[in-house]
MIVO-530655 format. One line per field, with one value per residue (C-alpha): chain; residue number from 1; x, y, z; residue in one letter. Coordinates in steps of 0.2 Angstrom, whole numbers, plus 2048, in hexadecimal, padded with zeros to 3 digits. Layout:
ch: c(A  ...);
i: c(NUM  ...);
X: c(X  ...);
Y: c(Y  ...);
Z: c(Z  ...);
aa: c(A  ...);
This chain:
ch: c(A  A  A  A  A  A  A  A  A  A  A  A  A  A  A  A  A  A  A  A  A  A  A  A  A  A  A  A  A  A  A  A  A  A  A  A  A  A  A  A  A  A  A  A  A  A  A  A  A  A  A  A  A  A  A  A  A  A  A  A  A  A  A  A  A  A  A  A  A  A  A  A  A  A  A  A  A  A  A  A  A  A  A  A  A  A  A  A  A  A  A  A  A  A  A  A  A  A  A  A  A  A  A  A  A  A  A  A  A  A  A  A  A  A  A  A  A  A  A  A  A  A  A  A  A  A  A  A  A  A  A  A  A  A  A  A  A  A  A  A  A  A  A  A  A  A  A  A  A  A  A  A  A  A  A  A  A  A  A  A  A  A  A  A  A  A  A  A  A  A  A  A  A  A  A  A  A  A  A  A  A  A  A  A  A  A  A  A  A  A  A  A  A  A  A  A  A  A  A  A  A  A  A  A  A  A  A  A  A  A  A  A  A  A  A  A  A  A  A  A  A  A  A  A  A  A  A  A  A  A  A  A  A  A  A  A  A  A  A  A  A  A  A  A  A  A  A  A  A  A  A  A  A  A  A  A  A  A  A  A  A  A  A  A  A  A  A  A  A  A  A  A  A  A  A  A  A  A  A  A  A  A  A  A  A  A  A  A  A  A  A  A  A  A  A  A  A  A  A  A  A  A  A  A  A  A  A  A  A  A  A  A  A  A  A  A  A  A  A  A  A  A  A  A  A  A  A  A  A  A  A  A  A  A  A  A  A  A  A  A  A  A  A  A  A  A  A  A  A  A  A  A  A  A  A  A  A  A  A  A  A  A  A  A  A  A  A  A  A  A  A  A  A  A  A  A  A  A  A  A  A  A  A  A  A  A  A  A  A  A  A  A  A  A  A);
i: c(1  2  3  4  5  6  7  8  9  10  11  12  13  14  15  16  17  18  19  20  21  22  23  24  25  26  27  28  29  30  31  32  33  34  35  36  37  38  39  40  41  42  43  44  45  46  47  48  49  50  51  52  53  54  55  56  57  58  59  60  61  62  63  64  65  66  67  68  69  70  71  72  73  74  75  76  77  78  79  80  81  82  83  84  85  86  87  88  89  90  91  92  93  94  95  96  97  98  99  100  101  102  103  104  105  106  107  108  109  110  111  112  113  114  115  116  117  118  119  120  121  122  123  124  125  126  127  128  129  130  131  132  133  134  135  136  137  138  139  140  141  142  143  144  145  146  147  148  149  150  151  152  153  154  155  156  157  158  159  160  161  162  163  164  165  166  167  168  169  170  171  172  173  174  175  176  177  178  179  180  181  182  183  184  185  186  187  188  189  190  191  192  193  194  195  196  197  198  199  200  201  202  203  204  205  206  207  208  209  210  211  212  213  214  215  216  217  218  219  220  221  222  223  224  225  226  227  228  229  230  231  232  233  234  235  236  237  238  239  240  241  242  243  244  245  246  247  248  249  250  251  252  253  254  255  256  257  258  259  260  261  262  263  264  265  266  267  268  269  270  271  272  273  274  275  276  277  278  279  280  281  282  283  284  285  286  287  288  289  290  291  292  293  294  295  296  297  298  299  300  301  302  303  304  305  306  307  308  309  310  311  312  313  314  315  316  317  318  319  320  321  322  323  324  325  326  327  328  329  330  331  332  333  334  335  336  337  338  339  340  341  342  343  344  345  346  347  348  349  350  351  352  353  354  355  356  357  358  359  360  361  362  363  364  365  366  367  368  369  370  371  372  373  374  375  376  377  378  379  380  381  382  383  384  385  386  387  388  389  390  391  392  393  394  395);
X: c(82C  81C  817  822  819  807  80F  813  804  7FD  808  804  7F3  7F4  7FD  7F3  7E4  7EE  7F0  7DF  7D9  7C5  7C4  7BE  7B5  7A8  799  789  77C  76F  762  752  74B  73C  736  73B  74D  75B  76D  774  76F  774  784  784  782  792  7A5  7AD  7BE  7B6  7B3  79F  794  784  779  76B  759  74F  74E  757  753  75D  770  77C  78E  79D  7A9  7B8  7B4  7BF  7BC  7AA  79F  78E  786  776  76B  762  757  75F  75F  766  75D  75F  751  747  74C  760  770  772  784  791  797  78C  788  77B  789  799  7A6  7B6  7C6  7BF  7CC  7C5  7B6  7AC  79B  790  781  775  76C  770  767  76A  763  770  772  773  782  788  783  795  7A3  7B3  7C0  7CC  7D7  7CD  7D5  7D1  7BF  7B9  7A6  79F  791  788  77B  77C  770  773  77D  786  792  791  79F  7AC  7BC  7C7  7D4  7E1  7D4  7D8  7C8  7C5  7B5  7B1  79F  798  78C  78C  77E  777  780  780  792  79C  799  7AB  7B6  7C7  7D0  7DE  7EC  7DE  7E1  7D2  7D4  7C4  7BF  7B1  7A6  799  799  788  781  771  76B  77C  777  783  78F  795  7A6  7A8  7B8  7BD  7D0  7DA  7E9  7E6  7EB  7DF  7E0  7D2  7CF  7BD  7B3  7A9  7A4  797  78F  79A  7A1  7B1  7B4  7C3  7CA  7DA  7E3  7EF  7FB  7EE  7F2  7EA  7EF  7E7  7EB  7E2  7EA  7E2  7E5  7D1  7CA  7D1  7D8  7C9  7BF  7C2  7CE  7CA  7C5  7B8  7B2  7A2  798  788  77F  78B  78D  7A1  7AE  7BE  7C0  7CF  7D2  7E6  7EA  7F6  803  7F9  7FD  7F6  7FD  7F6  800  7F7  7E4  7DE  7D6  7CA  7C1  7B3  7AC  7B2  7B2  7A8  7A8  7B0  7C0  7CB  7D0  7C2  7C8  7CB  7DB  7DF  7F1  7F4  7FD  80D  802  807  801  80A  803  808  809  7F9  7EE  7E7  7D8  7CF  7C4  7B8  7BE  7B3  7BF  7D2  7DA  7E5  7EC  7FD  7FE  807  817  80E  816  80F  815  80E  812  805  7F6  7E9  7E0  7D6  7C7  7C6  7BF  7CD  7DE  7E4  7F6  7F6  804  806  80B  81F  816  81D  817  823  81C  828  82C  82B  836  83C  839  82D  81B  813  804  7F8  7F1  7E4  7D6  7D6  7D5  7E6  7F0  7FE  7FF  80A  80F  81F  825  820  827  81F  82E  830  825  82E  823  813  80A  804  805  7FD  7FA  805  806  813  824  82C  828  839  83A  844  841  850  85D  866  87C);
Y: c(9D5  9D4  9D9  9CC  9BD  9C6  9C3  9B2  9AA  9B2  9A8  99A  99C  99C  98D  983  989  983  971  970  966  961  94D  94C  93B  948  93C  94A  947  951  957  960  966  96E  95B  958  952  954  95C  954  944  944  948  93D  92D  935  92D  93C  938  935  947  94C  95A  95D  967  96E  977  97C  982  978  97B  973  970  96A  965  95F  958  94E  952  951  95A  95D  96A  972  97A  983  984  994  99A  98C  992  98A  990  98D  982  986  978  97D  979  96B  96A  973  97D  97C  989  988  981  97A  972  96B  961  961  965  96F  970  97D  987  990  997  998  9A3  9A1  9A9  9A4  9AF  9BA  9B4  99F  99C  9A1  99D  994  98E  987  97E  973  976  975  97B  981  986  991  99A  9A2  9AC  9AB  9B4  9B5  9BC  9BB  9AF  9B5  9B7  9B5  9AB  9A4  99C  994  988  989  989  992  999  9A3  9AE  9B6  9BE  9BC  9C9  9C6  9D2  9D6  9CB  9CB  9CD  9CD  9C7  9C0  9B8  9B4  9A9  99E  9A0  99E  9A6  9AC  9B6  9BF  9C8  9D1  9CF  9DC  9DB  9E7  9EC  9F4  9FE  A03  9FD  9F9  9EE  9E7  9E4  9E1  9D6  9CF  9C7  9BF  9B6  9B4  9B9  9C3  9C7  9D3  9DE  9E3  9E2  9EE  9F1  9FA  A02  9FA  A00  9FA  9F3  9EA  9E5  9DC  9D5  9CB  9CA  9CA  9CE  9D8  9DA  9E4  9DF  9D7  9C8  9BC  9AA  9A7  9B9  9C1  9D5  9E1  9ED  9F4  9ED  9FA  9F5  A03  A04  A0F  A15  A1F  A1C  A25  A17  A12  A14  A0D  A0A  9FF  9FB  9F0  9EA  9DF  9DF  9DD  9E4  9EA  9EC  9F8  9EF  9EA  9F2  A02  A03  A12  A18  A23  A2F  A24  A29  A31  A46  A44  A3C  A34  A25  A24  A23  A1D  A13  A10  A06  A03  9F7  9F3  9F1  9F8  A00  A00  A09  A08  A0F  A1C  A0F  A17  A23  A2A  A37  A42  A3A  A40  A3B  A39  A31  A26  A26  A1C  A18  A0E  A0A  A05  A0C  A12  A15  A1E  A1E  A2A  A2A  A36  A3B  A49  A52  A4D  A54  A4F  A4B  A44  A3B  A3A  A34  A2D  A25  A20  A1C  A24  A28  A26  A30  A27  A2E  A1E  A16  A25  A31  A3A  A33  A3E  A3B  A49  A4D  A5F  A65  A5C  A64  A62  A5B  A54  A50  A47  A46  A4A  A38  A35  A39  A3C  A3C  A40  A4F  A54  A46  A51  A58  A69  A74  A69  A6F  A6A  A68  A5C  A60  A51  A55  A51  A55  A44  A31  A2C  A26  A17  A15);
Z: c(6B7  6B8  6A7  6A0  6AA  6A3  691  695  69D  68B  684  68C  68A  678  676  680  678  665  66C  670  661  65E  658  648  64F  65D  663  65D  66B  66C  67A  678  68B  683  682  693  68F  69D  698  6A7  6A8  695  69A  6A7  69A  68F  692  696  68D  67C  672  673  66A  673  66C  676  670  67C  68E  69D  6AC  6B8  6BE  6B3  6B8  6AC  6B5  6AF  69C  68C  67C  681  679  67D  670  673  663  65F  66F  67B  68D  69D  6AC  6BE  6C6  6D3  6E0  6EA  6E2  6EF  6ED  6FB  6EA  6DA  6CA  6BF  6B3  6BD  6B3  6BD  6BC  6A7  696  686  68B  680  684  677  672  683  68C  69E  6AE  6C1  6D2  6DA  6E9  6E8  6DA  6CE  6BB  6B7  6BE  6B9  6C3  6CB  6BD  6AE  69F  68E  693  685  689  679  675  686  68E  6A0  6AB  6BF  6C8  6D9  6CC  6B9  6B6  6C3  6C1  6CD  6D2  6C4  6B4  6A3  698  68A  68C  67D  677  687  68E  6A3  6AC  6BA  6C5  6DA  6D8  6CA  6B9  6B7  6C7  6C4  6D6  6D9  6CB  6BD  6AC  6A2  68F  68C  67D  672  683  68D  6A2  6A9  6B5  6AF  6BF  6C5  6D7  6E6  6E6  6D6  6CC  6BA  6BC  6CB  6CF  6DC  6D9  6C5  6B5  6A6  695  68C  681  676  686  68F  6A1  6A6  6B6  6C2  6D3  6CD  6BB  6BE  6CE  6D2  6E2  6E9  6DA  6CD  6BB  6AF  69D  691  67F  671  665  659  661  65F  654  647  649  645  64D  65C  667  678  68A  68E  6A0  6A2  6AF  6A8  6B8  6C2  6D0  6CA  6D8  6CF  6BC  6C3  6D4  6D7  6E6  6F0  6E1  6D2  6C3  6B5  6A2  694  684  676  676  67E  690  691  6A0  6A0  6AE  6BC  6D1  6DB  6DD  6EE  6E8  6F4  6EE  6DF  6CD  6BE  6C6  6D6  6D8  6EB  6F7  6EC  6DB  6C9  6B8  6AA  69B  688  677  67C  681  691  690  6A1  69F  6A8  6BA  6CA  6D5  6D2  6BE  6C4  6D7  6DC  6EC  6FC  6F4  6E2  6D2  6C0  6AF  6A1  690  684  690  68F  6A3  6A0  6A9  6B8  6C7  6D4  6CF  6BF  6C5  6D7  6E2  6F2  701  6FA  6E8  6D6  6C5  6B3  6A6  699  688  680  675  66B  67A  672  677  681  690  691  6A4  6A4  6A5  6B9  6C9  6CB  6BE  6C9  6DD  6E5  6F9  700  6FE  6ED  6DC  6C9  6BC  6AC  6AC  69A  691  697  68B  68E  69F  6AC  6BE  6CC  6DE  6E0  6E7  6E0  6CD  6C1  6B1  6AC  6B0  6BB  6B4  6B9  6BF);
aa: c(X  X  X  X  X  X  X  X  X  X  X  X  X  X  X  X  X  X  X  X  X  X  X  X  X  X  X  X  X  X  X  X  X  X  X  X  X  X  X  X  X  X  X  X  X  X  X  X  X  X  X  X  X  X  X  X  X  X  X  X  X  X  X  X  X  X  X  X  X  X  X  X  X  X  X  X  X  X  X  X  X  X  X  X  X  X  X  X  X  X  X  X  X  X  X  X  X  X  X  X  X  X  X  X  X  X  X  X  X  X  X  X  X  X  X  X  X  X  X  X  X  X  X  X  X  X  X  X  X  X  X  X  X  X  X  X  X  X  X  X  X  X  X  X  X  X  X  X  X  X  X  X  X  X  X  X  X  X  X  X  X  X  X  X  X  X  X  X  X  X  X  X  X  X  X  X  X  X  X  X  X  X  X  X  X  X  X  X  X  X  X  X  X  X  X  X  X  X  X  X  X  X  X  X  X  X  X  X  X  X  X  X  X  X  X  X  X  X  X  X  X  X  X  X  X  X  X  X  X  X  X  X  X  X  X  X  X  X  X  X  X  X  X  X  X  X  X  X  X  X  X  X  X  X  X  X  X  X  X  X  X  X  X  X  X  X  X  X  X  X  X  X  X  X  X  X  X  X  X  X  X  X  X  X  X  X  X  X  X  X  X  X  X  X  X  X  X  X  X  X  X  X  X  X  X  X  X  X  X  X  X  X  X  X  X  X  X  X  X  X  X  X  X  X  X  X  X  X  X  X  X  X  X  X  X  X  X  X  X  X  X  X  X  X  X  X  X  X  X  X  X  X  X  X  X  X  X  X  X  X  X  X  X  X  X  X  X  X  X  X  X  X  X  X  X  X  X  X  X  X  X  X  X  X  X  X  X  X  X  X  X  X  X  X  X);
């Protein structure tokens, strides 16, 4: 059920995104801050209901808010920057760029940098919708990007790093598609997560994240479907979600919680050297608290784990269709706490999901079940009482 309403706030998405149209009759305005001109009180002169391209050269330094906005777009000119000025935000919420209650709105072309500890460089809510950012470059911000209060973006060919937080926040039953973009953090340091959701819905695919305590985290409902489709790119290249942690400092490549989900479909997810050597609950996927994963068509790689591959646990389900979880220094499908694991043959029963090469291929407690083992391939080690060779079969 819950894959089926991922697929449909796609589809929603995407149509939304069609019927946004871009007058032909756009007011050009243009502002140049290297000459002392001001982005927001330029703004602040527009009608917001009339379609408006700004382009900006230069670099602003100061707060800029759209708020109420139609068929607006910013476009920064080669070099253009927006930086966050020395004096407070002054507002009870603010971000370096806050946009608000505003309709196909689109962002391009900046360089965008705010501290890590006073706001974060955007933020989008209170029900916008059709907010597209493009080819930003984000730098700080408590968090890079934040979206909240029922508001749909596209974030595509964005890099976010080195946030306080997060580079990407996703809250209250937003829905965000993001493609072809790079989430970092360059030290590895404490404590930082690639994506972060609560109560939302995402779409990617051609992103990586790197050096992150957790590369994507999901709670309270969330979520996450990894698939890749052409409503603003054409297909080409690779399609892959790729989660990497060369500094070592990565807890969870995935961490769902509170009912989230998350859905493998249409692009691969691939997690690299993810955990920590004392295992526990470290990993490439941790699925807990009544959550769900549900891999497709081969499309989940973890390798090299130094804690667990993927652990299912406190009543939280998983099922694998052609995965590959190999070399990893704990367990490579671990079950418990009234939890279970499908290893599915897939359509034509035949698709099989190789687990070596780890501590222990296979655990699982006394109240928790892996089935259909048949659709393993090779001879992986067990410790798991509750091991059937086929997927239960229905009255």
């Amino acid at each position: 059920m819950k894959r089926t309403q991922g697929i449909l706030m796609i589809l929603m998405f995407a149509s939304v995104s069609v019927m946004a149209q871009t007058s032909p009759f756009s007011i050009p305005v243009t502002v140049n801050c290297a000459v002392g001109q001001s982005l927001n009180r330029t703004l602040a002169k527009l009608d917001k209901h009339l379609a408006a391209i700004v382009s900006v050269n230069g670099t602003c330094t100061e707060y800029v808010q759209v708020i109420g906005f139609e068929n607006l777009t910013l476009k920064g000119l080669p070099g253009a920057a927006l930086l966050q000025p020395p004096s407070g935000a002054g507002n009870l919420f603010n971000a370096l760029l806050l946009i608000e209650s505003s309709r196909s709105v689109t962002v391009q072309g900046f360089n965008m940098q705010a501290d890590t500890i006073t706001i974060p460089v955007i933020a989008i809510g209170h029900g916008s919708n059709d907010v597209r950012l493009r080819n930003l470059n984000i730098v700080g911000g408590t968090q890079g990007i934040i979206v909240f209060e029922n508001s749909q973006v596209l974030v595509a060919h964005v890099t976010g790093k080195d946030p306080g937080y997060s580079p990407l926040g996703i809250y209250d039953a937003s829905d965000v598609h993001v493609e072809h973009c790079l989430f970092e953090n360059s030290s590895g340091a404490l404590w930082h997560v690639g994506i972060n959701l609560g109560a939302s819905h995402i779409t990617l695919f051609d992103t990586t994240i790197k050096n992150m305590q957790v590369g994507i985290s999901a709670g309270s409902g969330s979520i996450v479907d990894v698939t890749a489709y052409d409503t603003y790119t054409p297909f080409g290249g690779s399609s892959a979600v790729t989660i990497l942690s060369p500094a070592g400092t990565n807890f969870n490549g995935v961490s769902l919680g509170g009912g989230a989900s998350l859905n493998i479909f249409g692009a691969k997810l691939v997690i690299n050297n993810p955990g920590q050597p004392w295992g526990g609950t470290t990993g490439g996927i941790q699925v807990s608290d009544g959550s769900t994963l549900s891999a497709f068509n081969s499309n989940l790689v973890i390798t090299g784990s130094h804690g667990q591959g993927i652990a299912v646990l406190n009543d939280s389900h998983a099922t694998l269709v052609g995965a590959t979880i190999t070399g990893g220094g704990h367990g490579g499908l671990v079950v418990g706490n009234l939890s279970s694991i499908d290893v599915n043959g897939g359509n034509n029963n035949s698709t099989q999901t190789l687990v070596g090469g780890n501590s222990v291929d296979l655990f699982c407690d006394a109240g928790s079940t892996i089935t259909g083992s048949v659709n393993l391939a090779g001879v992986p080690t067990a410790q798991c009482a509750n091991l059937l060779g086929s997927e239960v079969t229905l009255p």
